[in-house]
N, C-alpha and C positions, 0 to 999 in steps of 0.2 A: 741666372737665366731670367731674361724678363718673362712675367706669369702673361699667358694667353695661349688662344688656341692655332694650332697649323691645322691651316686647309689642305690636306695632299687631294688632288684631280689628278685620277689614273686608273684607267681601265684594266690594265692588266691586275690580275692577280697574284700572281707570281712578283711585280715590282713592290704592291701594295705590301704583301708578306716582307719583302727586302728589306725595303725603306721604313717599316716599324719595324723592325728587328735590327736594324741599325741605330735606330733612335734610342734606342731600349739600351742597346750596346754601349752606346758611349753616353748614358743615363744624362738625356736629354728627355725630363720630363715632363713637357706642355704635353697637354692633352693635344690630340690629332685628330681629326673628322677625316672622314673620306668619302668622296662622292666618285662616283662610277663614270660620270659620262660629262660634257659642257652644257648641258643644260640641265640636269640637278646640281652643277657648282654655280650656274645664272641664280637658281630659286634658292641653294643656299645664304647666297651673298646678297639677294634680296629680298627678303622676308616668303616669301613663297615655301616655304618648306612645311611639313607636317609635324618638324621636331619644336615640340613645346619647351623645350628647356631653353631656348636660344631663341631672343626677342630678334626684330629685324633691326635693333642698334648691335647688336653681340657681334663684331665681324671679327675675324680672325687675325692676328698679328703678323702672320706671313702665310702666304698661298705661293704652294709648290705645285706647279702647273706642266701636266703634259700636254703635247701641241696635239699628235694624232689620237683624236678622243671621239667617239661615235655619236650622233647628233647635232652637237655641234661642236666645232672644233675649238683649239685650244686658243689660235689667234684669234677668231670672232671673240671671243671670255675675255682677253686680253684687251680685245676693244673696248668690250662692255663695261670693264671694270674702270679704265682709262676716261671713258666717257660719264658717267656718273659722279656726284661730288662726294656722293658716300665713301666713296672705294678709289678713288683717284689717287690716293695716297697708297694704299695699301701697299707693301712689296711684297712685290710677285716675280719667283725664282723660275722659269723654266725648268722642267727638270726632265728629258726626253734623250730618247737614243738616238734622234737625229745631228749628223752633224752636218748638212746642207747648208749651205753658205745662203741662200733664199732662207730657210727659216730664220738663222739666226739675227739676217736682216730685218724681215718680217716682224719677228719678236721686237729686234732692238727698235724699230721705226714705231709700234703702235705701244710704245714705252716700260718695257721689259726690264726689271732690275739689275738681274742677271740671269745667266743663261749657262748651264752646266748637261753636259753629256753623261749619259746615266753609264758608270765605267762596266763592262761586263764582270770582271775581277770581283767575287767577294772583298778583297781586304780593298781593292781602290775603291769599292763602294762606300764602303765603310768610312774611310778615311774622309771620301767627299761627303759625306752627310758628318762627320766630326767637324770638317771644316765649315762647313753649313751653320751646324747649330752655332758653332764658335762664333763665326761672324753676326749671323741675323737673329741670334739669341741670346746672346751676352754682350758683345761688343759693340754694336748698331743701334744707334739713340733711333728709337721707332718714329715716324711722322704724330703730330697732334691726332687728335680721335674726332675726325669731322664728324662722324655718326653723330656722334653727341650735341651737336650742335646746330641739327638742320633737325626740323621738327617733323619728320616721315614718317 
């Protein structure tokens, strides 16, 4: 596994509990942050936050993003991240219940990595977050770490 941290963005509670429990399941062990809404995953991923243990270069090696997220949404975050040179790199998985042909557009146009439907199925969940870590955690040569390189 490459060592770094998963951002999950996701309001629900119920997915949050899913989705580490599925990480845990198929002992996929990055540490995982979780932020509630689109704008404490804006002030995570730029230095904004109030957690002292994570400078504003520490970004996370993959961000798993809900789209419908209270304050701001998922596609704005998707912009933001897209727009900045910090985070321009970063992949960033969609991971939502919608399967609207508009989001997935939406996502793919303001440059979405990939984009997965959250399965209701305990075991297809499972299996999509197995196949998840497999690819963007072992298999998947990460982008260079511009953080490191821009003096912010």
């Amino acid at each position: 596994m490459i060592d770094g941290t998963v951002l999950l963005v996701e309001d629900n509670q119920d997915d949050v509990d899913l989705t580490l429990h599925c990480f845990k399941n198929n002992k996929i062990s990055n540490k995982i942050d979780v932020v509630r809404d689109g704008a404490q995953a804006l002030d995570y991923l730029f230095g904004k936050t109030a957690d002292t243990e994570r400078g504003p270069h520490d970004l996370p090696i993959l961000i798993l993003l809900d789209l419908k997220l209270p304050k701001v949404g998922g596609l704005e975050v998707l912009q933001r991240i897209r727009a900045d040179p910090r985070t321009k790199r970063l992949p960033v998985v969609v991971l939502t219940s919608s399967k609207e042909e508009e989001d997935r557009g939406s996502s793919y146009d303001k440059g979405v990595n990939s984009y997965l439907c959250k399965p209701v199925d305990l075991d297809q969940f499972n299996e999509a977050i197995h196949q998840l870590g497999l690819y963007w955690l072992l298999l998947n040569l990460p982008p260079p770490r511009l953080a490191q390189k821009i003096g912010t």
